[in-house]
C-alpha positions as CSV (number, residue, x, y, z in Angstrom):
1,X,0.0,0.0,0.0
2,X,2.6,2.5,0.9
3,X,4.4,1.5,-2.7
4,X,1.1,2.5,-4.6
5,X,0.7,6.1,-2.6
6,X,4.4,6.7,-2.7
7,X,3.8,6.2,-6.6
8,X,0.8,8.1,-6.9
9,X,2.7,11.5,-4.8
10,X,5.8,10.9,-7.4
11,X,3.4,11.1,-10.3
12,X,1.2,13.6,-8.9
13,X,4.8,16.1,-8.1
14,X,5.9,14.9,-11.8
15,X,2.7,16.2,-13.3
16,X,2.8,19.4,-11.5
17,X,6.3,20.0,-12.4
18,X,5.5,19.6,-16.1
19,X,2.8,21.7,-16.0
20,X,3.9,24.4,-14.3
21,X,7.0,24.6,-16.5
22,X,5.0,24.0,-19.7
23,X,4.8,26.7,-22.5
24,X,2.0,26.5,-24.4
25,X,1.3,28.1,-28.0
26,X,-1.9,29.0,-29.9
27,X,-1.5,30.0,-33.5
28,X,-4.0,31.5,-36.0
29,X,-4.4,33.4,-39.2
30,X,-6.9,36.7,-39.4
31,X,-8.2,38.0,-42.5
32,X,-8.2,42.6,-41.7
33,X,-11.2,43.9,-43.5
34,X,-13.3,47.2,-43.3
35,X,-14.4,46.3,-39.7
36,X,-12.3,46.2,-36.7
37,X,-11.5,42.5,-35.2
38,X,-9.0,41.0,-32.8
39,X,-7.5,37.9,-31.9
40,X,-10.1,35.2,-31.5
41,X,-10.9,34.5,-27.8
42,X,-10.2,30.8,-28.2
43,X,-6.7,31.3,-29.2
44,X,-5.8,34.3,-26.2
45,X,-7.6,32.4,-23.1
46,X,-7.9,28.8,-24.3
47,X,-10.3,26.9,-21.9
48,X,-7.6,24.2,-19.6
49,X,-4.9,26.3,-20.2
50,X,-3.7,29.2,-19.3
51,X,-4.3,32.7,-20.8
52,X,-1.3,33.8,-23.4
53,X,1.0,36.3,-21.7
54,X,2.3,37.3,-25.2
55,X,1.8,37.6,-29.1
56,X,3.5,38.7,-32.5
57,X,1.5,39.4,-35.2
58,X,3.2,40.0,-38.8
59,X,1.1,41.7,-41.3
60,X,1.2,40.6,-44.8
61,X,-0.8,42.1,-48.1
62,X,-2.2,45.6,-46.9
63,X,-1.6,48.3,-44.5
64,X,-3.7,47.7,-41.2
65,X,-4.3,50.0,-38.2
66,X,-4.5,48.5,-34.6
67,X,-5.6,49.9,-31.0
68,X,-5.9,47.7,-27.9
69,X,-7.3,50.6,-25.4
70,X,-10.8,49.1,-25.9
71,X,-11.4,51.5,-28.8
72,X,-12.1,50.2,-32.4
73,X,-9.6,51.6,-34.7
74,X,-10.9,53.1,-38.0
75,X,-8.9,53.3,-41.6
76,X,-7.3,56.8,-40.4
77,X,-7.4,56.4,-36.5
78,X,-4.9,54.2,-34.7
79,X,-1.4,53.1,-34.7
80,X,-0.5,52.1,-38.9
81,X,1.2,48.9,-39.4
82,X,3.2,48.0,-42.3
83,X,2.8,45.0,-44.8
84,X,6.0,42.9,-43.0
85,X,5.8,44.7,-40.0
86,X,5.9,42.9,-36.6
87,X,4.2,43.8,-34.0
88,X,4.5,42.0,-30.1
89,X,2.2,42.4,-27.0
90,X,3.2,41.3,-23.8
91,X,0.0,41.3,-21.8
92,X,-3.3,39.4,-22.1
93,X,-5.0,42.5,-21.4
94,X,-3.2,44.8,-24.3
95,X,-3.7,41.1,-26.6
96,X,-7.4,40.9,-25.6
97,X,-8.5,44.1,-26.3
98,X,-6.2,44.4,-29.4
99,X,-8.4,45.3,-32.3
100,X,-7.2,46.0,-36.4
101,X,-8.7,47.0,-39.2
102,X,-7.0,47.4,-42.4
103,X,-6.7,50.9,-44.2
104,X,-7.6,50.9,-48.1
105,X,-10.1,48.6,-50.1
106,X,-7.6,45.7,-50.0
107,X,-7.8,42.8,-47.0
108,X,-4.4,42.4,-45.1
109,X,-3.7,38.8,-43.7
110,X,-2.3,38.9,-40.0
111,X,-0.4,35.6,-38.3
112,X,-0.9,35.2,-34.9
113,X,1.7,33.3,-32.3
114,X,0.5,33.5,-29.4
115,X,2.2,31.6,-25.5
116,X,2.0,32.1,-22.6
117,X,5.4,32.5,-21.1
């Protein structure tokens, strides 16, 4: 009996150790059009896991604008990002509220890493 518990506190301690030291990563690609969107709530606070800490976005195809003070940025209004351009957050707050929107008639594609330490 005392084999089995001893067992059971080793794996117990082992699993804690893992998954305290684990980093885990949520990845995801968003299409910028005329209306302001963020980072899907699935991918920045994942249900069993914990919330991302951080995120880099590259834009690719079209100039987009981005705000993450809870305010939708509009074509002319908000911090411009450049086609290649990277941008990192290092809060969940600044990545949950993060919104974009791109700035001309043409769609941008933004690539999402997000983890969480």
């Amino acid at each position: 009996m005392r084999r089995w518990l001893w067992l059971v506190a080793v794996l117990v301690l082992a699993f804690g150790m893992v998954s305290d030291a684990a980093t885990f990563k949520r990845f995801e690609t968003i299409t910028v059009a005329d209306t302001a969107i963020g980072i899907t709530s699935t991918v920045h606070t994942p249900l069993g896991i914990p919330q991302m800490k951080a995120c880099q976005l590259r834009v690719e195809g079209a100039e987009i604008r981005i705000r993450w003070d809870g305010t939708n940025p509009t074509a002319s209004v908000g911090i411009p990002v450049e086609v290649l351009e990277i941008v990192t957050l290092t809060s969940h707050a600044d990545i949950s509220q993060l919104k974009m929107i791109r700035t001309t008639a043409t769609s941008a594609t933004v690539s999402v890493m997000c983890w969480t330490d």
